[in-house]
N, C-alpha and C positions, 0 to 999 in steps of 0.2 A: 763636601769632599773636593780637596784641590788637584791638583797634576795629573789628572787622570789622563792627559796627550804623554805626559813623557812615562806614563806606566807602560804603553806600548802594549796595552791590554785590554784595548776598548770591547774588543770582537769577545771575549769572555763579558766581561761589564755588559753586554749587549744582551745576555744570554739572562741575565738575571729580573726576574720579577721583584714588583716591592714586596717588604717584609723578608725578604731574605736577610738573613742571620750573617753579624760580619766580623770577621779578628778583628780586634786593636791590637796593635804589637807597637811597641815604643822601639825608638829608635835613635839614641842617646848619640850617636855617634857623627849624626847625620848635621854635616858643617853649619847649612843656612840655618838651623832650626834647634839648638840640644833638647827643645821638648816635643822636639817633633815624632809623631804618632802614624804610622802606615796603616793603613785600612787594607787589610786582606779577605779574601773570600776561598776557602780550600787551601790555605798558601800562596796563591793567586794574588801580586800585587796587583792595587787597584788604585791609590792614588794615597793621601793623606790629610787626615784629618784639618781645616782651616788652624791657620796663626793663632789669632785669634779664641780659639776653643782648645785647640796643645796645650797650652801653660796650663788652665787649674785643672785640664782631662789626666795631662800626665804627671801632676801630682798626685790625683788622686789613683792613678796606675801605680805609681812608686811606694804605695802605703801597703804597710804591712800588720794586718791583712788586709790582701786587696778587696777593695769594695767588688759587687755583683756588678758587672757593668759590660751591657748591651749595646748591642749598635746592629739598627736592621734599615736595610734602602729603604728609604719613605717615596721614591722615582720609581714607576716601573721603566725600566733603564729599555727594557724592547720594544716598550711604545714607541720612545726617542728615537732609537735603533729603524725600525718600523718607517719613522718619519722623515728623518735626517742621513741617517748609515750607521754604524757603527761607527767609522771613523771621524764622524761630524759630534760625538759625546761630551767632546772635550768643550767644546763650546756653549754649552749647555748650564747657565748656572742653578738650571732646576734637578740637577744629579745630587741627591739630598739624603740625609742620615739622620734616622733618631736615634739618639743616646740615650740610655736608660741607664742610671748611674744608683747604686740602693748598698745598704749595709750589706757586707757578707752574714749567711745564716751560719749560724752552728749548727749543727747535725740533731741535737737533743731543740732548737730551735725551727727547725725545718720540719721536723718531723710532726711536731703540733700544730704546725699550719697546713702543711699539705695531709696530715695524716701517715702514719706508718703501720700495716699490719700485722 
């Protein structure tokens, strides 16, 4: 995850353990980047997906149907927090995201796998 200083949200980001659960929200509009991707947590901006990983993330965000696709902190972000401050996050490039990116299920699909009763 990049710009996490100019999210201006470190003190929430500080708050968060790893494995917490994170929005991707695209953000077409956004000048430096058209496939640039905001990483949000509750609505809470938190910084934005690398360069690098935007392009085939937000192609695969623009598909329709959109794929199942996860994003959980792999950082526990209040160790850092803990060590550094909160406001020292940003400099940190071990503030780190796994993506889990999987076909969307179908509902009659879903149900035979997880079960349905």
């Amino acid at each position: 995850m990049r710009g996490v200083r100019h999210s201006g949200n470190d003190d929430h980001l500080a708050q968060l353990p790893a494995d917490t659960l994170l929005d991707l929200v695209r953000d077409p509009g956004n000048e430096a980047d058209p496939n640039a991707i905001q990483v949000q947590q509750q609505g809470v901006f938190l910084g934005w997906i690398a360069r690098e990983i935007a392009r085939p993330l937000s192609l695969a965000l623009d598909e329709d149907p959109t794929p199942d696709i996860r994003a959980l902190l792999a950082t526990d972000a209040r160790s850092i927090a803990q060590q550094s401050g909160a406001d020292q996050l940003h400099v940190h490039n071990a503030v780190t995201l796994t993506i889990v990116l999987a076909p969307k299920m179908t509902a009659p699909a879903a149900r035979r796998k997880f079960g349905s009763g």
